[in-house]
C-alpha positions in Angstrom: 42.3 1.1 70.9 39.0 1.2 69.7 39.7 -0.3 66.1 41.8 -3.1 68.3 38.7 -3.7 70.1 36.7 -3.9 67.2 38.9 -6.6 65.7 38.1 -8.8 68.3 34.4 -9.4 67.0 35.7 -9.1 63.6 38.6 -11.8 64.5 35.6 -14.2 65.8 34.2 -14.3 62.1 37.8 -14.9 60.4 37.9 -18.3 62.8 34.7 -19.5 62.0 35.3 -19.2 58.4 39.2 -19.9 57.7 41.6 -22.1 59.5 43.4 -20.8 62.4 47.2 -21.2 61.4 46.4 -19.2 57.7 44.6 -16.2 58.8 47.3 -15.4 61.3 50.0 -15.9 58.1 47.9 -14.0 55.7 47.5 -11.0 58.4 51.6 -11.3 58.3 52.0 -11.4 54.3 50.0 -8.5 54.1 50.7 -6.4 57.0 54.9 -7.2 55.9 53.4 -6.2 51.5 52.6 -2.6 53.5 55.3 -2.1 56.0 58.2 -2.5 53.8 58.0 0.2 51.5 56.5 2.6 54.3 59.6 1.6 56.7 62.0 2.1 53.2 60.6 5.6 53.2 60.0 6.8 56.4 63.0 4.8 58.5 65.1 4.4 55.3 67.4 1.1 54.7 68.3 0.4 58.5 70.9 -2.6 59.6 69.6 -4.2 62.9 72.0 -5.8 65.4 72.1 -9.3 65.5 70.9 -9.1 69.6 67.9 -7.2 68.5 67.2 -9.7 65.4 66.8 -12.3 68.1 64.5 -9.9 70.4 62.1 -9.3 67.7 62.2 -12.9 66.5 60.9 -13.6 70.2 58.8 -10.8 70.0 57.0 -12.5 66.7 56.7 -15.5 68.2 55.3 -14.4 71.7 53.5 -11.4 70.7 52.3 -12.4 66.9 52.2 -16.4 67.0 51.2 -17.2 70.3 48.7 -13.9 70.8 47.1 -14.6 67.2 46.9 -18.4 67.5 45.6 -18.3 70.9 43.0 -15.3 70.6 41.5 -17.1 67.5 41.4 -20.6 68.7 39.9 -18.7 71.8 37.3 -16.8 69.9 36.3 -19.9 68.5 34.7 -21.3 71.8 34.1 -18.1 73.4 31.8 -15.0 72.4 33.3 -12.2 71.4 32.0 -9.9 74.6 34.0 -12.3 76.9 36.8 -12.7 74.3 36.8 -8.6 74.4 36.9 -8.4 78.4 39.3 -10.7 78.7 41.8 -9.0 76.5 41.4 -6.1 78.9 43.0 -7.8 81.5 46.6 -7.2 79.8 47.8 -4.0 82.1 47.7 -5.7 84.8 49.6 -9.2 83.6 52.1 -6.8 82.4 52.4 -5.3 85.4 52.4 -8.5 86.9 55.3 -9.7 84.3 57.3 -6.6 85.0 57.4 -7.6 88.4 58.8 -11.4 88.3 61.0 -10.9 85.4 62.1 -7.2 85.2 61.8 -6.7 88.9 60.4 -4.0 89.1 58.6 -2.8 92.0 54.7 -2.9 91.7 53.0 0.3 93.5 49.6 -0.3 96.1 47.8 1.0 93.0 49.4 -1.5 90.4 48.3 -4.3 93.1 45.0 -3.3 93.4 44.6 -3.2 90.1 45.9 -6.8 89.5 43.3 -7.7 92.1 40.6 -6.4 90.6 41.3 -8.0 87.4 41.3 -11.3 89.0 37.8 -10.5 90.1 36.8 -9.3 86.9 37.8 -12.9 85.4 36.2 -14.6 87.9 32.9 -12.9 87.2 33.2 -14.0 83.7 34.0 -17.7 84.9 30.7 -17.4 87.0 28.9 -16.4 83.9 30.0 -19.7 82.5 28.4 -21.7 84.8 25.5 -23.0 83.2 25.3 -20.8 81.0 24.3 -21.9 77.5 25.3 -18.5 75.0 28.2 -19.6 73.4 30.5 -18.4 75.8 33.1 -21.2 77.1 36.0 -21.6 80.3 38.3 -22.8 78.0 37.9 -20.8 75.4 38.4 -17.8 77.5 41.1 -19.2 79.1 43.0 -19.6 75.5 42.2 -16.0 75.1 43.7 -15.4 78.8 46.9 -17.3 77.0 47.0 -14.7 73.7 47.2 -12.0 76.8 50.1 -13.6 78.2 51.7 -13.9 74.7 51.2 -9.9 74.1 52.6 -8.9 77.7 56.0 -10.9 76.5 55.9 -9.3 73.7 55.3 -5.7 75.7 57.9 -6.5 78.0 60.8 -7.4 75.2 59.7 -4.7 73.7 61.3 -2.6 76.3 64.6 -4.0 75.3 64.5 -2.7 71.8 62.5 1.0 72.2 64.6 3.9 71.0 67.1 1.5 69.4 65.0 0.1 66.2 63.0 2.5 64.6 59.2 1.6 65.3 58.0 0.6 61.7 61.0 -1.2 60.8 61.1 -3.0 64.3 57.2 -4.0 63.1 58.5 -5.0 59.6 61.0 -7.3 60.9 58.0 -9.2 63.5 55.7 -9.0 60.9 58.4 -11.5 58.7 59.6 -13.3 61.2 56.0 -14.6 62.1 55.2 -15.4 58.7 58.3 -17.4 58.9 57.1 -18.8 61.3 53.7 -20.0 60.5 54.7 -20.8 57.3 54.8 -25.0 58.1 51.6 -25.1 60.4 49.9 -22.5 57.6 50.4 -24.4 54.4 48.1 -27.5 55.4 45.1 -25.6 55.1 46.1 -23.1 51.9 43.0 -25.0 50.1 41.0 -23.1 52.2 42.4 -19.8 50.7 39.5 -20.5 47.7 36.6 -19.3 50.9 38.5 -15.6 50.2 36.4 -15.4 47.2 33.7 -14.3 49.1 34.2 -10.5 49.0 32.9 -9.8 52.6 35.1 -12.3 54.0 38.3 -11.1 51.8 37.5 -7.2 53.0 37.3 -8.9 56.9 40.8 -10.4 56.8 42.3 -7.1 54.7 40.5 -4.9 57.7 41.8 -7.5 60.4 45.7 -7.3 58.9 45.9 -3.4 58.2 44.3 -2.3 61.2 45.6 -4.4 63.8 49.1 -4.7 62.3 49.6 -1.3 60.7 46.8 1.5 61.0 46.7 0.9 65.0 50.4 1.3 65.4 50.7 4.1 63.2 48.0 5.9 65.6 49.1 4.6 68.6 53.1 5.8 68.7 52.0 8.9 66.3 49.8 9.9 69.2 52.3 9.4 71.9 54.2 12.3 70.5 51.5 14.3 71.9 50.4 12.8 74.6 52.2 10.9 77.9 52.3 7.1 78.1 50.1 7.3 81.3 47.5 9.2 79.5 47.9 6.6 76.1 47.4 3.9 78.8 43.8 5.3 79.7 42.7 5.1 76.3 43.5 1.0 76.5 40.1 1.3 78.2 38.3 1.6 74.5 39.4 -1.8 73.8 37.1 -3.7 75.8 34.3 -1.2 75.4 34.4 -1.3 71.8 34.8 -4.7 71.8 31.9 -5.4 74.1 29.6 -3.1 71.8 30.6 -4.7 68.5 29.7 -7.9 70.1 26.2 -7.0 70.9 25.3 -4.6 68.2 26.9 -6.1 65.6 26.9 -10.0 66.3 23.8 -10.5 68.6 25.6 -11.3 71.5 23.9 -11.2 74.9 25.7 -9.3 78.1 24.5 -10.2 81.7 24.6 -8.6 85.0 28.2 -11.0 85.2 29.4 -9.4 82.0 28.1 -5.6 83.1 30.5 -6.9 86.7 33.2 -7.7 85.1 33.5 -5.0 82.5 33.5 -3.1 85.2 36.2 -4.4 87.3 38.4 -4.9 83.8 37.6 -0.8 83.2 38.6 0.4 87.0 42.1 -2.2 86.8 43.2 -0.8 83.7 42.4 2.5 85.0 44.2 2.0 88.5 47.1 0.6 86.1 47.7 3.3 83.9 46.6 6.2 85.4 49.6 8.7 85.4 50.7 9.4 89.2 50.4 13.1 90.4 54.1 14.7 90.3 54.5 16.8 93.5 
């Protein structure tokens, strides 16, 4: 969570440097140049059912396409502290999700947190207003958009857990959203010549193995040892970490609004995930 949190700063200096459409395909080319061997040796050659092929193929496009596209168009309007908060508000549209389309029944706690998420946005839309330090409605708003995308992509991916091993499952997004942004990509491949720049080539190599890799490998390795309610707290990293790479790192400013609304994001995604006392 942390290292997701840190890739939203880093994310914000792969837009401002390469076109949108290619860093998301080249974060795909790479993350698939690692994940095929490691799913070859660790899940060995696996046939997927033809139903699950079209889950993950929605998967790719809601939770890799739309969530990478968005989040960088986002981050190029926004700062990277607001970009970071706003990504925190994803428990509680995926609680939200859950509810219209898996109907599922949302607990007092679950609302509450929904609720304070909503308040936490709204503190960052009041920071907008007038405010002249990069920040922007819309661009948080496409951000809000990439969080949509990811809860699809949470919620399909309850459809498929157990049945696809987890790396080759993540293979199998990972190629269908290059596929996918293959077209809209190839437009801008002249600008491929900027990745001679060693700092930017090690950003977008981070970006890719991190986010699309490293972070998964962590994430479902540490849910062997630990409950998903208790994984769920440790989503509260992400917009910490995000919020200090953004200051320390890129000179961003935080206000009283921001300090408000980090706060709201941390106590929703606490109410949301917090694992319930077992009598």
């Amino acid at each position: 969570m942390a290292l997701v949190g840190a890739n939203v700063g880093v994310a914000k200096l792969l837009a401002a440097a390469l076109p949108i459409p290619l860093i998301a395909f080249l974060r795909c080319v790479l993350a698939c140049l690692v994940l095929y061997p490691l799913a070859r040796l660790v899940d060995g050659p696996r046939k997927v059912p033809r139903e699950l092929m079209w889950n993950l193929f929605w998967q790719a496009a809601l939770g890799t396409v739309v969530y990478n596209s968005a989040l960088l168009a986002g981050l190029r309007l926004t700062s990277a502290l607001e970009g970071g908060l706003m990504l925190a508000s994803l428990p509680a549209v995926v609680a939200i999700g859950s509810a219209l389309f898996l109907r599922e029944r949302l607990s007092p706690r679950q609302w509450a947190a929904v609720a304070l998420a909503a308040g936490g946005m709204a503190a960052l839309t009041l920071a907008r207003v007038g405010a002249e330090d990069g920040g922007s409605i819309l661009g948080n708003a496409l951000v809000l958009l990439a969080v949509c995308g990811e809860a699809a992509y949470v919620l399909l991916a309850k459809r498929v857990a157990g049945r696809v091993p987890v790396i080759t499952a993540s293979l199998w997004m990972q190629v269908f959203s290059a596929a996918q942004l293959l077209l809209i990509a190839l437009p801008g491949i002249g600008a491929v010549a900027a990745l001679g720049d060693p700092t930017l080539a090690g950003l977008l190599v981070f970006h890719s193995l991190t986010s699309s890799v490293l972070c998964l490998l962590l994430w479902y390795n540490g849910l062997k040892g630990a409950s998903a309610g208790i994984a769920g707290v440790f989503t509260m990293f992400l917009p910490a970490t995000s919020a200090l790479v953004a200051i320390l790192l890129l000179g961003e400013t935080a206000t009283a609004l921001h300090a408000a609304g980090l706060a709201l994001m941390l106590t929703s995604m606490a109410l949301a995930t917090w694992p319930s006392r077992r009598r």
